[in-house]
C-alpha positions, 0 to 999 in steps of 0.5 A, a space after each residue: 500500500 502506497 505511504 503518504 509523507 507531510 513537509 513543513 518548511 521551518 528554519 532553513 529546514 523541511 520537516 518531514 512526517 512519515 504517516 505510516 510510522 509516525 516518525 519526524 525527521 529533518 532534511 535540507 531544502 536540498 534533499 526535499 529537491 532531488 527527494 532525498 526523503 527517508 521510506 520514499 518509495 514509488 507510488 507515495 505522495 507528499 503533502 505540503 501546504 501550498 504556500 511554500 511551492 510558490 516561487 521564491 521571488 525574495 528573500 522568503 523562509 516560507 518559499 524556499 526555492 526558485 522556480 527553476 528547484 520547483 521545475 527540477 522537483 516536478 520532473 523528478 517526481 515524475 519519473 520517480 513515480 512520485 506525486 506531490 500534493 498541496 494542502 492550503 495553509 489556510 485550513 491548518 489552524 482547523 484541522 489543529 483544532 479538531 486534532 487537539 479536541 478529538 485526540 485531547 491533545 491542547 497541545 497540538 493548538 501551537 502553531 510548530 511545524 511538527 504539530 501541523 504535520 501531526 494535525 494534517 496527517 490526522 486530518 487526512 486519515 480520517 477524512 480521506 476525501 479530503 486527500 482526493 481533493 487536494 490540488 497537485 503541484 504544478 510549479 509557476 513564476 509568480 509572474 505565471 500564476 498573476 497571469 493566470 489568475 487575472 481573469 478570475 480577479 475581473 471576474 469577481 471585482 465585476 460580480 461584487 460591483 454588480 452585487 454592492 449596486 442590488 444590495 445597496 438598493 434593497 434588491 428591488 424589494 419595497 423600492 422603485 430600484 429595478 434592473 434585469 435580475 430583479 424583472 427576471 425573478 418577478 416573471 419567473 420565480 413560480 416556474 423556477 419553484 415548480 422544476 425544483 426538488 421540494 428540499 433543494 425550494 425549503 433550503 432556499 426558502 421559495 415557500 408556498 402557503 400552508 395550503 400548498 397551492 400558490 408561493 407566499 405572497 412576499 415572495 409573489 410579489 417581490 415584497 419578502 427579503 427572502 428573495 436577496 439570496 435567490 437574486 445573489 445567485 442568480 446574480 451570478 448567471 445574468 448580468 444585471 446591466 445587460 439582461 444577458 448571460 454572465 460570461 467568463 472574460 477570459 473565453 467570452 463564454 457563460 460558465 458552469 458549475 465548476 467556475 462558478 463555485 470556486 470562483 464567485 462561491 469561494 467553494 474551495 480552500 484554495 480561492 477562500 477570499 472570492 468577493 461579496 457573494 462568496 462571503 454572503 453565501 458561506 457565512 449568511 446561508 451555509 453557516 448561520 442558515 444550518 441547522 447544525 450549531 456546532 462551532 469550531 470556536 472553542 470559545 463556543 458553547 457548542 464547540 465541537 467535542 468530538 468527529 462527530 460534531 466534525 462530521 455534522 458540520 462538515 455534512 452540513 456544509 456539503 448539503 447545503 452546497 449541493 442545494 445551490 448547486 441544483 438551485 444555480 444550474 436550474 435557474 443556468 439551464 432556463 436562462 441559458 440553454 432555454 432562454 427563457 426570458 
């Protein structure tokens, strides 16, 4: 069976653990290049947080090498069989602080290096589609990474003006405010209810009477504040001053789920600040809008205690991203595919 190996940069050092044996050691920058690491055997992987095989472009102790080392380190890899992995720095604090509460271990709480290595592997083993997501090494400059990343900042920096300008004038609701989302929504919200899944319509609160028979009347009538969520998705897939499709700058092109849920949702830890709409989401809808109350704050009443509590939350982070997934791609097929207008 293949190992897994988890790198840490720290003082001029990498610092290695080795998740079958639980064993640390310490190697040179040097030896990490050309995978001079203990146990290594074809097949294994290594994970590292991506923050330090970014190119050095300074005198940086968190990136290490250049990215003529970072080339050098891909091409052996691939011919030793071996694949490197990147775990986003961002998420190592949560996963220390359910390894500390679960293992009962507060001090696996400090910020070392050793005990970040503890915390992921930890992590990896008992969330393995965690590692079935992480993203794969694939060295570039900074310069290649600005480049490749430019359409997505336009992208975002375009939706948030789009979606400060609604917010800024109630979403229409109770004002004289109005543009295309705001009109779409009012002459198509009743066929949009009636094409979706009776969970997926509760969880984005498009409610029928008690009766069952007709949507409430707020929502009808474009009275009721529930509606500034439907307009925040559906922001992302008509353009509020045009009246047509909200397309990718880089391909002309409207996108689907994929782009849209890493890049206007922030659904990856890997584009974590996405703008406006990516923090009313994940904070507005999928945290304080989920049953579940537990809390990775151990200062909480309701901090997690247990995996568990872990998995609750995570369950209900994934369900709640499945919802807008099926709400976001029936509304892309209507306006999109259907052009329903």
């Amino acid at each position: 069976m293949n190992n897994r190996f988890l790198a840490d940069v720290g003082n001029n050092k990498i610092h290695i653990l080795n998740s079958k044996t639980k064993v640390c050691s310490e190697i040179s920058p040097l030896d990490f290049i050309n995978l001079d690491i203990p146990g290594l055997k074809k097949g294994d992987s290594i994970i590292i947080e991506d923050a330090h095989l970014r190119s050095r472009e300074n005198v940086s102790l968190a990136q290490p090498f250049t990215i003529e080392e970072l080339i050098s380190l891909k091409k052996k890899t691939s011919s030793k069989n071996v694949s490197i992995l990147l775990f986003h720095q961002k998420k190592t604090p949560k996963v220390r602080v359910i390894a500390s509460v679960v293992l009962e271990r507060p001090d696996l709480l400090e910020k070392t290096d050793i005990n970040d290595l503890k915390s992921i592997d930890y992590y990896l083993e008992k969330f393995p589609e965690v590692f079935l997501r992480l993203k794969k090494f694939d060295p570039c400059s900074l310069e290649e990474h600005e480049k490749k990343m430019e359409h997505i900042y336009r992208d975002r920096i375009n939706l948030t003006e789009h979606s400060n300008e609604a917010r800024n004038n109630n979403y229409g609701i109770k004002t004289e405010y109005s543009d295309p989302i705001v009109e779409w929504i009012k002459r198509n919200l009743i066929h949009l209810a009636s094409r979706l899944p009776d969970d997926t319509r509760s969880w984005a609160n498009i409610e029928y009477n008690k009766k069952g028979t007709h949507l409430n009347e707020g929502l009808k009538n474009y009275t009721s504040g529930k509606i500034k969520f439907l307009y925040q998705v559906i922001n992302t897939i008509i353009d509020p001053k045009t009246g047509e499709p909200r397309v990718r700058s880089d391909n002309g092109k409207p996108p689907y789920w994929k782009y849209v849920k890493s890049v206007y949702f922030g659904l990856t830890p890997y584009h974590m600040k996405a703008g406006v709409t990516a923090s009313n989401y994940k904070w507005h809808k999928r945290k304080a809008g989920s049953s579940c109350k537990k809390s990775m704050n151990l200062e909480s009443k309701k901090a997690i205690k247990d995996l568990d509590d872990v998995r609750e939350i995570r369950e209900a982070m994934t369900s709640s991203d499945k919802h807008l997934r099926t709400l976001w791609r029936e509304v892309r097929k209507m306006f999109v595919e259907e052009g329903i207008r």
